[in-house]
C-alpha positions as CSV (number, residue, x, y, z in Angstrom):
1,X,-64.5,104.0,24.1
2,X,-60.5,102.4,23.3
3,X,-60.2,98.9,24.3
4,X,-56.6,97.5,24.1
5,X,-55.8,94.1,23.6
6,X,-52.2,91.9,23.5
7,X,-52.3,89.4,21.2
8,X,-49.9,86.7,19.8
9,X,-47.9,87.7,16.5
10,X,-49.8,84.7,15.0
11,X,-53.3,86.3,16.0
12,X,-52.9,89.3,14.1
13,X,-54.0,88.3,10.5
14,X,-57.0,87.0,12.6
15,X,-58.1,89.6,14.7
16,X,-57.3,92.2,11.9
17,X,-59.7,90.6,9.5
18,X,-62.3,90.2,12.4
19,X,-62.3,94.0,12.9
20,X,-62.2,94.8,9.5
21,X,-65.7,92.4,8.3
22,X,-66.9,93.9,11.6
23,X,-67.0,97.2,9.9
24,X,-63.9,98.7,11.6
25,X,-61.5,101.1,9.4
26,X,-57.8,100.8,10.1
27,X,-56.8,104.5,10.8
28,X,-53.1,104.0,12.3
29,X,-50.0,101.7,13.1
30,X,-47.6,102.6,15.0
31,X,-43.9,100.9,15.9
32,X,-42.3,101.3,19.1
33,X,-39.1,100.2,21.4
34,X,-39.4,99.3,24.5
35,X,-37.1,98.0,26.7
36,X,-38.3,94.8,26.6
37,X,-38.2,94.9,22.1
38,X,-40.5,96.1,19.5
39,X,-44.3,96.7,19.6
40,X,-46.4,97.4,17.2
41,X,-49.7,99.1,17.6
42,X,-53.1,98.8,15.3
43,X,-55.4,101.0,16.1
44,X,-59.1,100.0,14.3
45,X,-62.5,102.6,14.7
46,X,-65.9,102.3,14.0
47,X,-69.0,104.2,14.7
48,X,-72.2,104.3,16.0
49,X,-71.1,104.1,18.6
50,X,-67.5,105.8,18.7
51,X,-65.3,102.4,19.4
52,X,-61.5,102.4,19.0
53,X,-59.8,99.0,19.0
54,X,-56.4,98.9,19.3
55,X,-54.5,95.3,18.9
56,X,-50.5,95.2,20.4
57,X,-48.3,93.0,19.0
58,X,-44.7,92.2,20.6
59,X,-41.9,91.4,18.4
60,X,-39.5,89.4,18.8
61,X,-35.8,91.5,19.1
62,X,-33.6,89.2,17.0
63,X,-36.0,88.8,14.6
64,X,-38.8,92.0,14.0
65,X,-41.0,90.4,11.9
66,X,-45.3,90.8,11.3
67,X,-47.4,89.0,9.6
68,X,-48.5,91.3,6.1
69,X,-52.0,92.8,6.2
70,X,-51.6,93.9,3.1
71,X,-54.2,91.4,1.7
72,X,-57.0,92.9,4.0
73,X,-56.4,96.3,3.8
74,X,-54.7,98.5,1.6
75,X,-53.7,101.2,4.3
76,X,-52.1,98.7,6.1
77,X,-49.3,97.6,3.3
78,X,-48.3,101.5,3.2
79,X,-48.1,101.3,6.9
80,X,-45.9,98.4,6.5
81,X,-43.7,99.6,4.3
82,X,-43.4,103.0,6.0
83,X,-42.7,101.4,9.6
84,X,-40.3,98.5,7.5
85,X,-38.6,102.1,6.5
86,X,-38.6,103.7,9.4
87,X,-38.0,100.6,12.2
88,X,-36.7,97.8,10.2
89,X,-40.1,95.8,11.1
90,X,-40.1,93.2,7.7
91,X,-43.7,93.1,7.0
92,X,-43.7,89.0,5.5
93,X,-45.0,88.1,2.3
94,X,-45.5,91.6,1.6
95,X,-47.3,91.9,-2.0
96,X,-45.0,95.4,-3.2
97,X,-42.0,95.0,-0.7
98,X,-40.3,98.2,-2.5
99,X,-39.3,101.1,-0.2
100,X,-41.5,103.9,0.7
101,X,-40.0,106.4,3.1
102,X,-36.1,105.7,2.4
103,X,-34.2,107.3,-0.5
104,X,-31.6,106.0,-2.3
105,X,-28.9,107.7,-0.2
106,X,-30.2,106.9,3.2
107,X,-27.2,104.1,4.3
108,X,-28.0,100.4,4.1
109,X,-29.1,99.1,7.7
110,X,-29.7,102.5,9.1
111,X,-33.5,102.7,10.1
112,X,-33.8,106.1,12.0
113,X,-36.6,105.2,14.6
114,X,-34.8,102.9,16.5
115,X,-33.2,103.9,19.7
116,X,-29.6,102.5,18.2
117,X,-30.1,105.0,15.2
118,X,-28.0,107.8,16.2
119,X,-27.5,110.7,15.0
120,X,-28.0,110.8,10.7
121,X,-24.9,109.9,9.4
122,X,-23.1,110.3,6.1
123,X,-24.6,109.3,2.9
124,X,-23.6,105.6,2.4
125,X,-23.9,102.6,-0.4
126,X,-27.1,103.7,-2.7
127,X,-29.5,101.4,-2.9
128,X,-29.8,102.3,-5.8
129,X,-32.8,104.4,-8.2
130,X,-36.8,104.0,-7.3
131,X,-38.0,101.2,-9.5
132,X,-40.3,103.0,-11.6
133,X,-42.2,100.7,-14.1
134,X,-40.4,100.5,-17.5
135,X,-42.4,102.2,-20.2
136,X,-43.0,100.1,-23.2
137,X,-45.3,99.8,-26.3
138,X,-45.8,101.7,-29.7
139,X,-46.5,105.3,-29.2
140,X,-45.9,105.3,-25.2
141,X,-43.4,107.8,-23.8
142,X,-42.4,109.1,-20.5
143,X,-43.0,112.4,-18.8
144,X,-41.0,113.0,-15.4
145,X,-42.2,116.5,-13.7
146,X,-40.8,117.3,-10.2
147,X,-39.1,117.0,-7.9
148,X,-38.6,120.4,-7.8
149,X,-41.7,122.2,-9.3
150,X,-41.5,126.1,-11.0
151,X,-44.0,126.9,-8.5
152,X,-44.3,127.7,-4.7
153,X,-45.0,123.9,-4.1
154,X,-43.8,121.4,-1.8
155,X,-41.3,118.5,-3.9
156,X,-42.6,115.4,-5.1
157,X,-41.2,113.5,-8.4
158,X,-44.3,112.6,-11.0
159,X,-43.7,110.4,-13.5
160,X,-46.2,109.7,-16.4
161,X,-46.4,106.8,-18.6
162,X,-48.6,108.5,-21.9
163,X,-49.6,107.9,-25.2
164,X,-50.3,110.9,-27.3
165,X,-52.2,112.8,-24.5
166,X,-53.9,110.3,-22.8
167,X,-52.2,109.2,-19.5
168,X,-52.0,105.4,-18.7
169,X,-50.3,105.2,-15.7
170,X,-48.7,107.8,-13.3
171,X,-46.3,107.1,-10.0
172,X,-46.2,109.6,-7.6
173,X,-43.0,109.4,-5.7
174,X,-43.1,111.6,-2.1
175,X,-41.0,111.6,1.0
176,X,-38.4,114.3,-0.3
177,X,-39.7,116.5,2.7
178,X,-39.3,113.5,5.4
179,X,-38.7,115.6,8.3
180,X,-38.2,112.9,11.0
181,X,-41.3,114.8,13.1
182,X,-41.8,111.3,15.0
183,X,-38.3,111.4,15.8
184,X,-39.0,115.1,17.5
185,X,-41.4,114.5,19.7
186,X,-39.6,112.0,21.9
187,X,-38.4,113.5,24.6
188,X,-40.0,116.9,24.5
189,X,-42.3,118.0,27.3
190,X,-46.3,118.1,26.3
191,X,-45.8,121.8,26.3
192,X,-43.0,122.1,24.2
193,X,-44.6,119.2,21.6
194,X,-47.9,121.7,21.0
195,X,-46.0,123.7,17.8
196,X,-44.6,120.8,16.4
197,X,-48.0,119.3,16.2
198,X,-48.8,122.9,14.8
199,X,-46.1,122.7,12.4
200,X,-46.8,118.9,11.4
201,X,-49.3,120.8,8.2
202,X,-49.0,124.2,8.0
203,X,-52.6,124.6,6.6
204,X,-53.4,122.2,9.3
205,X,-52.2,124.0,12.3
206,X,-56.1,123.5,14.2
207,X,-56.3,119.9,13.1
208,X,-53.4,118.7,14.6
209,X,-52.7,120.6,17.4
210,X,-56.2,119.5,18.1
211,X,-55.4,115.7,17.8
212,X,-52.5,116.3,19.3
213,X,-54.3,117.7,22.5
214,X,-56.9,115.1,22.8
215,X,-54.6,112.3,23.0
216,X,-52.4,114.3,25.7
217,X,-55.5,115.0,27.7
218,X,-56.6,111.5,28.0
219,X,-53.2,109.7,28.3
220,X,-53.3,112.6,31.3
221,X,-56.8,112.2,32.5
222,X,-57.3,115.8,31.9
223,X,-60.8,117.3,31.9
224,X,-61.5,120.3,29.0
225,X,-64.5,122.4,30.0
226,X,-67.0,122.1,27.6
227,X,-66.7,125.8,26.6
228,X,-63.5,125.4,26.0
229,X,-64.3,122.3,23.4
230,X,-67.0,124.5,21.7
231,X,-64.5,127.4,21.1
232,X,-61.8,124.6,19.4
233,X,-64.7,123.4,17.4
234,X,-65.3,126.8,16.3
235,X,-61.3,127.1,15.2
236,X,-61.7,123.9,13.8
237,X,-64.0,125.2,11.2
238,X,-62.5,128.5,10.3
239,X,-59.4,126.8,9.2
240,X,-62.0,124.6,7.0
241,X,-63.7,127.7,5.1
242,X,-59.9,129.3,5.1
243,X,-58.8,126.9,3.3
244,X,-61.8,125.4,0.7
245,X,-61.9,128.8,-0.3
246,X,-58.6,129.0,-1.4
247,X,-59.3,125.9,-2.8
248,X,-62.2,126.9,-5.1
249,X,-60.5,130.0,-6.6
250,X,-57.8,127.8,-7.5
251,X,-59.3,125.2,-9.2
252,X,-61.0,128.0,-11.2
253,X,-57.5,129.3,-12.2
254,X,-56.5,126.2,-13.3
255,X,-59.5,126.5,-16.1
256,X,-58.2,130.1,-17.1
257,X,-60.7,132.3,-14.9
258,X,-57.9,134.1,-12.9
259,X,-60.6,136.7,-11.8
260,X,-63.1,134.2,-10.1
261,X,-58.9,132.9,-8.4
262,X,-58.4,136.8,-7.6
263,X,-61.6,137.1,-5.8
264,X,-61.5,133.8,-3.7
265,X,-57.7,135.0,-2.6
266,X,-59.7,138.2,-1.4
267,X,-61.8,136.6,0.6
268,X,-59.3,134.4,1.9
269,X,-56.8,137.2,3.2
270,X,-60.2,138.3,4.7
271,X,-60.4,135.3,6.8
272,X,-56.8,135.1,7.6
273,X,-57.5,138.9,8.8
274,X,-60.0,137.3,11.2
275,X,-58.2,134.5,12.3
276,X,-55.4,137.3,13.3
277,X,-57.8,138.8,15.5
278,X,-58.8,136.2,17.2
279,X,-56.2,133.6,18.1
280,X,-52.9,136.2,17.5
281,X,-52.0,134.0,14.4
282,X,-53.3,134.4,11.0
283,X,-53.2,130.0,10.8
284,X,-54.9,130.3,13.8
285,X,-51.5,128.5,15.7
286,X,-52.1,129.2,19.4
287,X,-55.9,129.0,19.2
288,X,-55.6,125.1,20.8
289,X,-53.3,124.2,24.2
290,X,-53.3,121.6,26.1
291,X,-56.3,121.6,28.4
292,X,-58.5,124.1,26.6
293,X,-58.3,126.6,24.0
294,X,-57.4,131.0,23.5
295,X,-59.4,133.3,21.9
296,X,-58.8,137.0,22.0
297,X,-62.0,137.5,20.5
298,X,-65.0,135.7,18.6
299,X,-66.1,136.1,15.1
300,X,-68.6,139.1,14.1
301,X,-71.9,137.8,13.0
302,X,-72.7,140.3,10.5
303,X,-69.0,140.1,8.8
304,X,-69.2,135.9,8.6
305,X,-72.9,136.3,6.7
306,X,-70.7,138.8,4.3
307,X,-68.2,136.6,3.9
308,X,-70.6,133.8,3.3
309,X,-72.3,135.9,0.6
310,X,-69.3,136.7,-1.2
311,X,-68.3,132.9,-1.3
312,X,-71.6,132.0,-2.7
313,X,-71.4,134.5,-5.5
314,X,-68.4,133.2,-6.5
315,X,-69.2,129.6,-6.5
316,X,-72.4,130.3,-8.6
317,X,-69.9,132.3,-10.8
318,X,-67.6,129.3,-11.7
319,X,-70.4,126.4,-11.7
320,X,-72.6,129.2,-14.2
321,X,-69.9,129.7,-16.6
322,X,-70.1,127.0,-19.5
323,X,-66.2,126.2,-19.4
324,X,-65.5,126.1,-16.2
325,X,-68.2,123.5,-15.4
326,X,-67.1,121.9,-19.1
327,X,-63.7,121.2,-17.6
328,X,-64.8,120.3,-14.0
329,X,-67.6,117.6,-15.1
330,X,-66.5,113.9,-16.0
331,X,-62.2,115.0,-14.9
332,X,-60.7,112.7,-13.1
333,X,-63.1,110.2,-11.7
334,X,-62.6,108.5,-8.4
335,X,-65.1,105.3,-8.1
336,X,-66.7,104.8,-4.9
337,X,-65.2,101.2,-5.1
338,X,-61.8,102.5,-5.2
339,X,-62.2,105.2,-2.9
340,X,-63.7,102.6,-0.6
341,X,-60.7,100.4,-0.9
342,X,-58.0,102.6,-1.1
343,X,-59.3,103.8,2.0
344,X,-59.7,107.9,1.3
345,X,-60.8,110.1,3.8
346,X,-62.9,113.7,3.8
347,X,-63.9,116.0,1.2
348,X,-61.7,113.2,-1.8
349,X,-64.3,110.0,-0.1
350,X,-67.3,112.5,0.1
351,X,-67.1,113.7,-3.5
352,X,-67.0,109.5,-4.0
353,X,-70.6,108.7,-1.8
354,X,-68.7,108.1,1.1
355,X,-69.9,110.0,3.8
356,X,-67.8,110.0,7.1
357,X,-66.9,112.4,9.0
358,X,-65.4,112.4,12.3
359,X,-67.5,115.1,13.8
360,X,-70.3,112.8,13.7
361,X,-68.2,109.5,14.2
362,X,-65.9,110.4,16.4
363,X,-67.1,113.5,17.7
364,X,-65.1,115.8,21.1
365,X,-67.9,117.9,21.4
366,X,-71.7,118.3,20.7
367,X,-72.5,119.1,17.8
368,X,-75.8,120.2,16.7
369,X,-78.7,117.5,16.1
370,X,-79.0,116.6,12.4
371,X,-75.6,118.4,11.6
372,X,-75.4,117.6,7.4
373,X,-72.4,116.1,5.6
374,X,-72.3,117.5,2.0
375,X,-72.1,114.3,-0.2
376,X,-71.5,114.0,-3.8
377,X,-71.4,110.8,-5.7
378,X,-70.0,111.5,-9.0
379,X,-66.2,111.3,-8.0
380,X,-65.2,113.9,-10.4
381,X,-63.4,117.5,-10.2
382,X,-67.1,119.0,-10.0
383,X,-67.9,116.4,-6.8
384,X,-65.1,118.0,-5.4
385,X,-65.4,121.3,-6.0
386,X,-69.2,121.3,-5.0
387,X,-68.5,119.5,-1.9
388,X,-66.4,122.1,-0.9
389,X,-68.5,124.8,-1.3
390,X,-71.3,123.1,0.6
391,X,-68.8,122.5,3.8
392,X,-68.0,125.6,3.6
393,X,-71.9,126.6,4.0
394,X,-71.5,123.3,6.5
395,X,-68.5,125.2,8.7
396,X,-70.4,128.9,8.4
397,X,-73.4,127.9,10.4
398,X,-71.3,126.2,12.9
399,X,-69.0,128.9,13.7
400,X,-72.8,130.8,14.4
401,X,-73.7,128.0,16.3
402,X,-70.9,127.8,18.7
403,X,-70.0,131.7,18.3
404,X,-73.7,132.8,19.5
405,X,-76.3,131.5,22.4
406,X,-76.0,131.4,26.1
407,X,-73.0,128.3,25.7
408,X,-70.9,130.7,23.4
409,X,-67.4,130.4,24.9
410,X,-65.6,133.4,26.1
411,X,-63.0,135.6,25.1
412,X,-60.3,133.8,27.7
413,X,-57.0,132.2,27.9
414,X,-57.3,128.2,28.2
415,X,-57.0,127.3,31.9
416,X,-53.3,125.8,33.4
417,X,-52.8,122.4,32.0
418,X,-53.8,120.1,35.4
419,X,-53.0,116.6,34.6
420,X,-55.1,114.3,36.4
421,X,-54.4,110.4,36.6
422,X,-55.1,108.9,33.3
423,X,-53.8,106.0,31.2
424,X,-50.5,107.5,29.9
425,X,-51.8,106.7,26.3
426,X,-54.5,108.3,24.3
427,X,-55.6,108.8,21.1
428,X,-56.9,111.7,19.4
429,X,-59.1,112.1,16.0
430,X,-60.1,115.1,14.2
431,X,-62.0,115.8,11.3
432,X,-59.6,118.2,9.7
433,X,-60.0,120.1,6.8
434,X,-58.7,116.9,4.8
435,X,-60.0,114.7,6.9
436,X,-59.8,112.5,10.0
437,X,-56.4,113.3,11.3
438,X,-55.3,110.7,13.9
439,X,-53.2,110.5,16.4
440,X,-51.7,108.8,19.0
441,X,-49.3,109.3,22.4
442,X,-47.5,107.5,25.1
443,X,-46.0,108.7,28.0
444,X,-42.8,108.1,29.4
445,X,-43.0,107.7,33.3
446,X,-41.5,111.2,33.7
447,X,-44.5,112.7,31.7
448,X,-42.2,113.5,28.8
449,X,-43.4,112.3,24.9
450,X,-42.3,108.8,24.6
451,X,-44.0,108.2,21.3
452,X,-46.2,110.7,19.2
453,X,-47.8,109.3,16.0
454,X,-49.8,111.3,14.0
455,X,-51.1,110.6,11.0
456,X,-52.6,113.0,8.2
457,X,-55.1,112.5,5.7
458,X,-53.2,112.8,3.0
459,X,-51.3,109.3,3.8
460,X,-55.0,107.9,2.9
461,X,-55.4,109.7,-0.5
462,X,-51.7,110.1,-2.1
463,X,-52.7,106.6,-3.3
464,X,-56.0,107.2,-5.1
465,X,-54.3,110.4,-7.2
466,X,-53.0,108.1,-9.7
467,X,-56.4,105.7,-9.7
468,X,-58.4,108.9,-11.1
469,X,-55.9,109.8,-13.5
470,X,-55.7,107.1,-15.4
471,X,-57.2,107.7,-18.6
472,X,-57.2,111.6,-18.0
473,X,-55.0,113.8,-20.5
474,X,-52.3,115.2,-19.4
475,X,-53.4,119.0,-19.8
476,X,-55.8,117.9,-16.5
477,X,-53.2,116.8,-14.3
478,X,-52.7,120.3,-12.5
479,X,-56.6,120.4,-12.2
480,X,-56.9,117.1,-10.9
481,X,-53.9,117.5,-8.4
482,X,-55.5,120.2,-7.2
483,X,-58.7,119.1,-6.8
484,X,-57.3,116.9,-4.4
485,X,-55.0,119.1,-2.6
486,X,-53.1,117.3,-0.8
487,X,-50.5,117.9,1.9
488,X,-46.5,116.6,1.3
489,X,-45.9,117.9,4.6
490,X,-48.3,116.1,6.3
491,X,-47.3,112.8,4.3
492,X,-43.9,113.2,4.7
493,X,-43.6,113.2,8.4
């Protein structure tokens, strides 16, 4: 259930904090223009039972200004900053009013959302370098790596503050892929916005377009036959075991067993063989329309218990060999406290004790009774690892489940998208492979995309990189950076 409520600018602080001792996570904000000024949208979840709460604040035009929640929630002063980038909203009393989003040759004034924006213009007065914290003290030194890395990896600037191995501090600095995606979508036709919410992640093309779907069908009122839901939460989880598996050969590389990397890579191409074969696309693109879903065919039992077999060989592989599980245990640990406050989401807060996940929180479809959420508590490389080899056992036995049985959906194209009369916002939310993806649309009175914000996982656990570094030698940074995996694209929207 979404409630909306308008509330006074002064309210906010109060009805934020209400929400949040209430149990409520904040999973989105979201600036807009209208023609009447600036609005701002919170949008809060809980669960049982699935409740979304979404708080709208009007601005004043001559003066765009919000109270900070920065002091209640730590999501929500990186959504400040990024919407102060982006709209020229001045979150006040801000506790880290740097930038986020701008560089330092993005023109002074120019904010890009707004309707006044224009098109980009020429590079204007800097604002001069990214405030990086001065490195001082006996034996501490500097190590910059990035933007531009030797390998086939998306840019982002990493700079360590360490002494002798041992790192104290790192900054990540993203946003060197900011592709202005928010900017896209207005205007474009629900149709024509599907692969750009397909595009939004590459690795991600399920999760979002999924999102992106369920909050056009119920700003639309559209209804999505239930075998139509089952066959995207089928999709939903191949791009999950696509993608952890990956995952698990990699971080075995990253200890020196390149053959253990070789034979996870195997399987994967496997799996991307499959997805070909049964939405067109080898990242499964396609797979999720508006009002319902395409399959040219469903997955063969017999070949997804092989695959499953194969996977658990290789797991047992990495966790039985003494170095492997040497380097994994005690890297990079990630508190539950600090996962908890920094907000993280998926398989990064599972591996920390926390156990959400939106299938069972927020769920589209019906999932099966007692479905299991693979938990570790440890918050290390090994929590990570093993939780991803569990979801992956997780996302087998649900493809069986919605593959097989009388309620298996067929091999069809989705039905004609058929509108029906609905709200003309709506929100959609995802567990993704990373996570909860969010996101949220409003219709212009034509039907076009007034306002698409989506929001990735990875905006939640950038942050909480640096918090398990600390203390970790340098030599584990690639281990620990891909442990978490996370998506520049899908940050730097």
């Amino acid at each position: 259930m979404r409630t909306t409520h308008e509330i006074a600018v002064a309210e906010l602080p109060r009805r934020a904090k209400q929400l949040l001792d209430e149990g409520h996570r904040l999973a989105l904000v979201a600036a807009h223009h209208d023609d009447s000024g600036p609005r701002v949208v919170y949008l809060f979840l809980a669960s049982p039972p699935d409740t979304r709460v979404e708080l709208h604040v009007r601005l004043d035009p001559a003066r765009p200004e919000v109270p900070t929640l920065a002091h209640l929630s730590f999501p929500a002063g990186r959504f400040e900053r990024e919407m102060r980038d982006l709209f020229g909203i001045t979150p006040l009393d801000h506790p880290l009013p740097r930038r986020l989003v701008r560089h330092f040759h993005w023109p002074r004034g120019w904010y890009p959302m707004r309707p006044d924006a224009g098109p980009p213009p020429a590079f204007g007065e800097q604002e001069g370098p990214y405030p990086f914290l001065a490195v001082e003290g006996d034996g501490v030194y500097e190590i910059p790596v990035g933007p531009v890395h030797a390998g086939l990896i998306e840019p982002g600037h990493f700079r360590f503050s360490v002494v002798g191995e041992t790192i104290l501090k790192l900054k990540a600095r993203l946003w060197f892929v900011h592709k202005g995606i928010e900017k896209l979508f207005q205007g474009r036709s629900v149709t024509a916005g599907l692969p750009l919410a397909e595009r939004i992640s590459g690795d991600t093309a399920v999760g979002h377009a999924l999102a992106y779907c369920l909050a056009v069908e119920e700003a639309t009122g559209t209804k999505v036959p239930e075998e139509a839901q089952r066959a995207r939460a089928l999709l939903l989880e191949l791009e999950r075991v696509y993608n952890h598996v990956a995952d698990l050969g990699m971080l075995c590389n990253d200890v020196g067993h390149g053959i253990l990397n070789a034979h996870a890579q195997r399987v994967r191409e496997q799996l991307l063989r499959l997805n070909q074969e049964i939405t067109g696309h080898r990242l499964l693109r396609g797979g999720v329309v508006p009002g319902g879903s395409v399959l040219r065919a469903l997955p063969d039992p017999a070949r997804l218990r092989a695959i499953g077999e194969d996977i658990r060989e290789i797991a047992g592989l990495a966790l039985g060999h003494s170095t492997v599980r040497d380097r994994f245990t005690g890297t990079a640990i990630l508190h539950q406290a600090a996962a908890r406050q920094i907000g993280c989401l998926g398989y990064v807060a599972r591996a920390s004790g926390l156990a959400d996940d939106a299938r069972i929180s927020h769920p589209f479809t019906a999932y099966p009774a007692g479905l299991a959420v693979p938990v570790q508590d440890n918050g290390d490389v090994l929590a990570r690892f093993l939780v991803r080899a569990e979801e992956i056992e997780t996302s087998l036995a649900l493809i069986g489940h919605f593959a097989e049985g009388p309620h298996a959906p067929r091999v069809v194209s989705a039905p004609q998208h058929a509108p029906g009369t609905g709200p003309r916002t709506g929100v959609g939310l995802v567990e993704g492979w990373r996570g909860t993806i969010a996101t949220r649309v409003e219709l212009a009175p034509d039907g076009t995309l007034a306002r698409v914000k989506p929001v990735d996982p990875s905006f939640f656990n950038w942050p909480a990189l640096p918090v398990a570094l600390a203390d970790t030698i340098v030599p584990d940074f690639p281990l620990t950076n891909k442990s978490f995996n996370l998506s520049y694209a899908g940050n730097d929207l």
